[in-house]
Backbone as CSV, one residue per row, in Angstrom:
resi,resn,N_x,N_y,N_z,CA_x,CA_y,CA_z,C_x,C_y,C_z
1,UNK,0.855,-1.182,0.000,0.000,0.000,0.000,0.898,1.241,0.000
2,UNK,0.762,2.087,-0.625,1.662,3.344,-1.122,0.433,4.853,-0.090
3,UNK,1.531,5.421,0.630,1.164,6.498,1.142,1.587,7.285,0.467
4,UNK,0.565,8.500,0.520,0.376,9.742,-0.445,0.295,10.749,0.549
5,UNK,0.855,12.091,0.442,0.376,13.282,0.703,-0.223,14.091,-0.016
6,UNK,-1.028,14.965,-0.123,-2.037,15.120,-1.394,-2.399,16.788,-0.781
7,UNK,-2.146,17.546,-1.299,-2.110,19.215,-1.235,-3.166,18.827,-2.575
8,UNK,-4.106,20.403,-2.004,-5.196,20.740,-2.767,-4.377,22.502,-2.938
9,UNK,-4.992,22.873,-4.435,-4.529,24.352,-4.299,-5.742,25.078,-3.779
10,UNK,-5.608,26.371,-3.185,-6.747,27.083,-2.970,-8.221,27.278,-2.160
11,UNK,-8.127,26.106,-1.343,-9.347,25.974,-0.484,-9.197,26.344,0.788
12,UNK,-10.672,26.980,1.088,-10.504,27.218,2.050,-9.732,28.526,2.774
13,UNK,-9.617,29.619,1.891,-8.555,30.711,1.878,-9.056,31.832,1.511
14,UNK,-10.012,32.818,2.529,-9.801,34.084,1.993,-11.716,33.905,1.815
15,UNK,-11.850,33.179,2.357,-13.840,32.565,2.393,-14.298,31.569,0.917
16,UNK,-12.891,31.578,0.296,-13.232,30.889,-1.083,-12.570,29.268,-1.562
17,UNK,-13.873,29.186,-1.859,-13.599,27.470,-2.126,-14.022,26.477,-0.531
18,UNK,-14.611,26.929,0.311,-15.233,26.318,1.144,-15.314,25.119,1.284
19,UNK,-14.284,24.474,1.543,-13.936,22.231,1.456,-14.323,21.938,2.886
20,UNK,-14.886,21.505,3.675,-15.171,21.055,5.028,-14.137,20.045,5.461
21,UNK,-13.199,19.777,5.587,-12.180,18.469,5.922,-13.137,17.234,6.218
22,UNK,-14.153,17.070,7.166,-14.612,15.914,7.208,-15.003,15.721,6.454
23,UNK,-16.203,16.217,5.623,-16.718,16.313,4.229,-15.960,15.414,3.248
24,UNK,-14.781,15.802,3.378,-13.575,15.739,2.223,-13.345,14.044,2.580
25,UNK,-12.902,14.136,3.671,-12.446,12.478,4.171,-13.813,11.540,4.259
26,UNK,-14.577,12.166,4.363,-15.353,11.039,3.488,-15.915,10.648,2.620
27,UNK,-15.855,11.938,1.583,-15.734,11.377,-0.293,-14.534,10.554,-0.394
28,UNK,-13.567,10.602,0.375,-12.322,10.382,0.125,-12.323,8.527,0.543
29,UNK,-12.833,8.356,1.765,-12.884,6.987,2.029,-13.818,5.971,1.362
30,UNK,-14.705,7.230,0.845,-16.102,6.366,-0.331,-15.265,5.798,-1.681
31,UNK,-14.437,6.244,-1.922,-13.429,6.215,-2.978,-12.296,4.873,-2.845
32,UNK,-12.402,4.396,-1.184,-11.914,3.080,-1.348,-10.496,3.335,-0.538
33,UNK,-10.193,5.048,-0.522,-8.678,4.952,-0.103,-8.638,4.708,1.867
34,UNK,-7.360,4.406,1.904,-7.643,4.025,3.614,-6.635,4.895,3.990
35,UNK,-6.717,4.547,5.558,-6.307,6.029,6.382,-6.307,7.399,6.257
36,UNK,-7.405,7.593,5.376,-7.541,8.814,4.906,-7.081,10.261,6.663
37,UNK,-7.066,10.946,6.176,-6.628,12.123,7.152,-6.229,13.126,6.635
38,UNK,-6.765,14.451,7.363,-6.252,16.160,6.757,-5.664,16.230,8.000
39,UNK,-4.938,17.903,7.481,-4.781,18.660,8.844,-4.525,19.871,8.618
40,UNK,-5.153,20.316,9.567,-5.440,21.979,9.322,-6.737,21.976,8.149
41,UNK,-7.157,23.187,7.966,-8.298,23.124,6.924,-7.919,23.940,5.792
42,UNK,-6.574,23.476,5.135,-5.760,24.131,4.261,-5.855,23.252,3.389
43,UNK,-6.488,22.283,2.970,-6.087,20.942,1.777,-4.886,20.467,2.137
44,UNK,-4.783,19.881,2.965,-3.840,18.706,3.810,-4.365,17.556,3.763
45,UNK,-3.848,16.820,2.892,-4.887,15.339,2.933,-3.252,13.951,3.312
46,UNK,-3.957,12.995,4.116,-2.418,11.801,4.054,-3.777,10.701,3.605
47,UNK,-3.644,9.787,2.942,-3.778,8.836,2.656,-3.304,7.297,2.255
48,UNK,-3.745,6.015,1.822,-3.038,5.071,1.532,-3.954,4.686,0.170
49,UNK,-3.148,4.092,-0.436,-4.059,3.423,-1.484,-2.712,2.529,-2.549
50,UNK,-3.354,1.533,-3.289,-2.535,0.826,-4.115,-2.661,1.543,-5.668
51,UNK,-3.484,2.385,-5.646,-2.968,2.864,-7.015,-1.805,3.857,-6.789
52,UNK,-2.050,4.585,-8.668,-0.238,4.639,-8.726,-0.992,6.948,-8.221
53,UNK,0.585,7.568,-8.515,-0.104,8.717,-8.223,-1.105,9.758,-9.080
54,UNK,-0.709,9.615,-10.518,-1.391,9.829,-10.925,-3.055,9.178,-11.242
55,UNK,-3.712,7.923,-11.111,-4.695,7.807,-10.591,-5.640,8.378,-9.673
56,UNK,-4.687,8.651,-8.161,-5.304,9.235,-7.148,-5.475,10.618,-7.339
57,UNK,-4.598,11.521,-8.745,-4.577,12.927,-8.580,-5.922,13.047,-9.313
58,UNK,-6.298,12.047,-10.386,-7.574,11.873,-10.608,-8.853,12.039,-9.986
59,UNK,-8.542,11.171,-9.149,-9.927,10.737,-8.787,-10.178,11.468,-7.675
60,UNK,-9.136,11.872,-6.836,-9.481,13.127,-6.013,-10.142,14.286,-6.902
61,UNK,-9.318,14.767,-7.806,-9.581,16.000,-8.893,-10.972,15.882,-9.283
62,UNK,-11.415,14.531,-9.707,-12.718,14.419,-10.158,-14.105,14.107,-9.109
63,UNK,-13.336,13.583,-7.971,-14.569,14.059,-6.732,-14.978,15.197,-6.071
64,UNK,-13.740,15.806,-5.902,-14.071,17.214,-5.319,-14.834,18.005,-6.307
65,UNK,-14.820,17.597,-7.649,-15.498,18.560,-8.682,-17.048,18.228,-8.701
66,UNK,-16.991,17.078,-8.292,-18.266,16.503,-8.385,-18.698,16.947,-7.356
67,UNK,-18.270,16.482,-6.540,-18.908,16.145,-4.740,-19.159,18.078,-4.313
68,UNK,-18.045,18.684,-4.591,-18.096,19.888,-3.816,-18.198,21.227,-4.999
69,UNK,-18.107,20.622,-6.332,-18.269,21.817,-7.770,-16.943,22.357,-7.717
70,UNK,-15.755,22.218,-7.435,-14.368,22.934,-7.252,-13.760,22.017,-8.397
71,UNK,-13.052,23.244,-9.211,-12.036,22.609,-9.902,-10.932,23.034,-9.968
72,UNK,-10.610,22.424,-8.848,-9.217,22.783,-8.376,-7.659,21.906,-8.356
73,UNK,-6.436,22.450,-8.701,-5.178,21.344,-8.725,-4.871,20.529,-7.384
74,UNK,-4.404,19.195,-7.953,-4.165,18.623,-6.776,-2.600,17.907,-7.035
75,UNK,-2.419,18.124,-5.936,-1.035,17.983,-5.751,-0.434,16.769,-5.199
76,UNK,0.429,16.016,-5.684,0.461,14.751,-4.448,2.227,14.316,-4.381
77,UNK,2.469,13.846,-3.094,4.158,13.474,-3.173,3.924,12.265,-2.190
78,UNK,4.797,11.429,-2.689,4.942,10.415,-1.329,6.020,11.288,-0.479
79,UNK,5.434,10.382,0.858,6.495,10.324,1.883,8.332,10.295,1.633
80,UNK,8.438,9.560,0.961,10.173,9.703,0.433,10.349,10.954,-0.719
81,UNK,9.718,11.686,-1.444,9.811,12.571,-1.950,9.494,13.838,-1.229
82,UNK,8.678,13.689,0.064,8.571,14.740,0.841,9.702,14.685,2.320
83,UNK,10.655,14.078,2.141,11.649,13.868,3.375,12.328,14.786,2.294
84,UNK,12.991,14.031,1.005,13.827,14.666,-0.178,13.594,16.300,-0.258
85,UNK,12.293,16.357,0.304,12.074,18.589,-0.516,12.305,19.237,1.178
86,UNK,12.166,18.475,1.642,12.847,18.868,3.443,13.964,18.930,3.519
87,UNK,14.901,17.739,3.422,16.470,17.832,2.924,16.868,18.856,2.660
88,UNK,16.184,19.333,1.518,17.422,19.968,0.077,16.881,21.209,0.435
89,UNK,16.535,21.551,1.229,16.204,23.273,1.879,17.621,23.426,1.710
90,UNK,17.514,24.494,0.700,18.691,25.233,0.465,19.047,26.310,1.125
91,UNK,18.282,27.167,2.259,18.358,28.287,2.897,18.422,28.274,4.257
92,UNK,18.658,28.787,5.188,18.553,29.226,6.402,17.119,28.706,7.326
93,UNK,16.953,27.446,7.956,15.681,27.232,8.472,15.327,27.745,10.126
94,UNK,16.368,28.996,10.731,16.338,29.520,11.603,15.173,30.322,12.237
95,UNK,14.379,30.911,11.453,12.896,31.794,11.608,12.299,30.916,10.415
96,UNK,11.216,30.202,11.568,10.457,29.038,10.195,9.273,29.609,9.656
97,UNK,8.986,31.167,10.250,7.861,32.024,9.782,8.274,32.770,8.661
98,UNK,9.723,32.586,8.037,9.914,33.102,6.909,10.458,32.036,5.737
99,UNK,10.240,30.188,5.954,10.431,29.372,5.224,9.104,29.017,4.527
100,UNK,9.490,28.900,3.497,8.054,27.685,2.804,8.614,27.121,1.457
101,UNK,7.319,25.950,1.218,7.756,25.147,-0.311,6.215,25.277,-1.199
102,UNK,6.934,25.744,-2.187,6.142,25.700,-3.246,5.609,24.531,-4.214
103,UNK,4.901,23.322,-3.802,4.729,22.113,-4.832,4.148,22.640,-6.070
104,UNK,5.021,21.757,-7.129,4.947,22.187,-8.307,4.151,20.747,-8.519
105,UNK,2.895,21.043,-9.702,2.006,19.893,-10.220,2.910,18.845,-11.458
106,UNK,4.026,19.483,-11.840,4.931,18.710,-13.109,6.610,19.782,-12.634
107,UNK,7.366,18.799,-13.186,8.705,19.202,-12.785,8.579,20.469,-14.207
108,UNK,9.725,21.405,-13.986,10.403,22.438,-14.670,11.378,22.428,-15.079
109,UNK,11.841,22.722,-16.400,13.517,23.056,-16.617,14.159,24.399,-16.112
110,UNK,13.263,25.331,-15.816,13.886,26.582,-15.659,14.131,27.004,-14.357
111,UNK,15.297,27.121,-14.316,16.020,27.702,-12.850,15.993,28.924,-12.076
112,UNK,15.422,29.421,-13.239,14.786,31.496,-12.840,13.596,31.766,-13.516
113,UNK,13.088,32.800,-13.023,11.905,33.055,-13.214,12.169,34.892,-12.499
114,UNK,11.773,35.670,-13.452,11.971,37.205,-13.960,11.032,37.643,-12.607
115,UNK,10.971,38.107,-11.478,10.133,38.533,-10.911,10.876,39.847,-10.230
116,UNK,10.145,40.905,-10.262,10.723,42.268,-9.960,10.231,42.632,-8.234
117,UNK,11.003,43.388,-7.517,10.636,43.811,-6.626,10.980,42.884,-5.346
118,UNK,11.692,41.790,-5.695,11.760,40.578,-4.300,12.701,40.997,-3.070
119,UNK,13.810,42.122,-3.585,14.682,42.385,-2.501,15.244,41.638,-1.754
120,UNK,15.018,41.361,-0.369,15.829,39.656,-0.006,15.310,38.877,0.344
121,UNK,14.004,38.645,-0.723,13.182,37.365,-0.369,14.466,36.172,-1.456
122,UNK,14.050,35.149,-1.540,15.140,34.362,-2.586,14.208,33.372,-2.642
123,UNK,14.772,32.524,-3.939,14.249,30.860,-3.808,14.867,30.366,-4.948
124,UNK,14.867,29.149,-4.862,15.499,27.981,-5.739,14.779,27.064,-6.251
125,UNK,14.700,27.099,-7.027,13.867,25.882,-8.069,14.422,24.635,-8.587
126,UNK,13.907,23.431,-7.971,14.391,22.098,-8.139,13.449,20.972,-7.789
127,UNK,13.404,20.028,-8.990,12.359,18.605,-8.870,11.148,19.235,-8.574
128,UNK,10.682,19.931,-9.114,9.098,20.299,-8.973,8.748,21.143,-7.547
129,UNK,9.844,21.913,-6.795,9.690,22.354,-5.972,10.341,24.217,-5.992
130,UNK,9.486,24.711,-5.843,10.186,26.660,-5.317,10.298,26.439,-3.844
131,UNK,11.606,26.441,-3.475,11.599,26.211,-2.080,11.832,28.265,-2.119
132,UNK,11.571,28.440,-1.054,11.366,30.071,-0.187,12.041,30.253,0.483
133,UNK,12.349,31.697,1.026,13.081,32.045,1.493,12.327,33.867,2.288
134,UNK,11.473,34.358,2.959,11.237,35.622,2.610,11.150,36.619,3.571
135,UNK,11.855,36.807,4.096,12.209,37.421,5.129,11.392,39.033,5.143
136,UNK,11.185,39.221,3.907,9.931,40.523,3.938,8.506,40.229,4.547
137,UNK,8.521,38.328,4.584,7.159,38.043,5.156,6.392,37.601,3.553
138,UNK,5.478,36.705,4.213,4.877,36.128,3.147,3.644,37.038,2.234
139,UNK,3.420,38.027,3.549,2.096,38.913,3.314,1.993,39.949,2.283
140,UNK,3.802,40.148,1.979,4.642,41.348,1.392,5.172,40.491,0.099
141,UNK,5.533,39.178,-0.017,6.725,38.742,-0.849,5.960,38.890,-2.317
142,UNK,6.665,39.398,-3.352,6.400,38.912,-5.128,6.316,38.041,-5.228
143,UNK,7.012,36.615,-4.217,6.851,35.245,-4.655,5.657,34.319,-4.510
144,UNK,4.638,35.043,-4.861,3.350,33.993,-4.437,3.011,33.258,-5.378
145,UNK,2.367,31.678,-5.046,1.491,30.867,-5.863,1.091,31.133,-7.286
146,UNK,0.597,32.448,-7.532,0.133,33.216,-8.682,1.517,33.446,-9.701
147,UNK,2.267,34.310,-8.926,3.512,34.284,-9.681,4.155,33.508,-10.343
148,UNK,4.679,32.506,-9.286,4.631,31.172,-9.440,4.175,30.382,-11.002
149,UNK,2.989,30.453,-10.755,2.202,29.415,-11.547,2.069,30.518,-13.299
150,UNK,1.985,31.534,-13.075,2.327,32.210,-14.091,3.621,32.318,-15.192
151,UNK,4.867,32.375,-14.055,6.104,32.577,-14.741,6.786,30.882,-14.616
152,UNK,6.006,29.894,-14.507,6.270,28.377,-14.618,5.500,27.716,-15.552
153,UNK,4.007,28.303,-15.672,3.123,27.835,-16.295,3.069,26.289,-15.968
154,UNK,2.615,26.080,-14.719,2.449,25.240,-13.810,1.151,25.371,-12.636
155,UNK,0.977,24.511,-12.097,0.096,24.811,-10.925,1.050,24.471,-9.591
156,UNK,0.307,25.528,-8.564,1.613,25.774,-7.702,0.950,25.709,-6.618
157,UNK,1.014,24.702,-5.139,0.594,25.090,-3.971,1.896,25.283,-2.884
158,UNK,1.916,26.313,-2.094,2.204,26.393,-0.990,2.120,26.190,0.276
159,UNK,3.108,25.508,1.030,3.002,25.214,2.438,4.344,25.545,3.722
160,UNK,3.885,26.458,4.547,5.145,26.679,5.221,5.991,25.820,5.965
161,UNK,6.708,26.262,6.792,7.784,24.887,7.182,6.887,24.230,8.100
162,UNK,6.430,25.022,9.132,5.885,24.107,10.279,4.869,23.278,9.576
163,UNK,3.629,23.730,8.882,2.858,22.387,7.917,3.641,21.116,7.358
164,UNK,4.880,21.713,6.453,5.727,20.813,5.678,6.106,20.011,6.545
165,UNK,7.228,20.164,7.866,7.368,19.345,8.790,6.308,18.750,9.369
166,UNK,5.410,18.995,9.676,4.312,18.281,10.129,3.624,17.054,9.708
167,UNK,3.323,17.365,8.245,3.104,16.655,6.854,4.007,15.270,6.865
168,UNK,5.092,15.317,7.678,6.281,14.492,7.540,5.833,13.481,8.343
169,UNK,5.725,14.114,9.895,5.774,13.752,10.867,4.191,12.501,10.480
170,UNK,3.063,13.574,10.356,1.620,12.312,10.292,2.300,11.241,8.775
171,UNK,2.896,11.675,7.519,2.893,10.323,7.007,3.955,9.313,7.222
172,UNK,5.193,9.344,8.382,5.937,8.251,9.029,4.829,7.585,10.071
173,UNK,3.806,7.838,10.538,2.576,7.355,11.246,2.402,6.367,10.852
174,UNK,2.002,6.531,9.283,0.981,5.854,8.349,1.554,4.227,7.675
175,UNK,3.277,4.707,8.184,4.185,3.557,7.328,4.247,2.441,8.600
């Protein structure tokens, strides 16, 4: 059985896109997958299932559209690919209110991306990930999701360190 972590973009943020987490986990277990579990009400999903990942990015993608009318990206990494984007933090993880990772929906060739105004926010792009850096604060940074997904032409969710670590912590649970 293959554990999944599964980021939703956009729910739940700002009064829009309204996903209920229980709601969610149980379209989600109607669907056959086991140990289903969120956390936080950010599109945090851990699950198990024997299909492969792209299947599950499916059939999540196509329930929530159904079940809740959202058509929204979904994002998914196993557990060993989410230890790997923890690792390779290329920056300073000293103030974790100014770390985060950007999951990318398909890997990228491009190592930069033209964005004006960042000053000493930074980030690095690698294996389908904008890891962050932003010490102006997230509230302030050019580097958002939008940007992102614009100057990648990609779909892009974000999660800060303490989620990301966390994320870690519930899917070594699951193994």
């Amino acid at each position: 059985m293959n554990t999944y972590i599964v980021l939703l973009r956009g729910v739940n943020v700002s009064g829009k896109n309204k996903l209920p987490m229980k709601d969610l986990r149980i379209v989600l277990e109607k669907l056959n997958y086991s140990n289903v579990s969120t956390y936080i009400q950010s599109g945090n999903i851990l699950l198990q299932s024997n299909e492969s990942k792209e299947e599950v990015i499916n059939k999540v993608h196509n329930a929530i559209k159904t079940e809740f009318n959202f058509d929204i990206p979904v994002i998914i990494r196993t557990p060993e690919e989410w230890k790997k984007t923890i690792d390779n933090y290329p920056f300073s993880t000293e103030n974790d209110k100014i770390v985060a990772f950007s999951f990318l929906d398909s890997p990228v060739s491009q190592n930069e991306i033209e964005v004006k105004g960042i000053n000493e926010d930074k980030y690095q792009i690698s294996n389908g990930i904008v890891y962050l850096y932003c010490p102006s604060g997230f509230g302030k940074t050019k580097l958002t999701n939008n940007t992102i997904e614009k100057k990648l032409k990609v779909n892009a969710t974000t999660r800060n360190l303490k989620t990301t670590l966390k994320l870690w912590e519930l899917s070594k649970e699951l193994n």
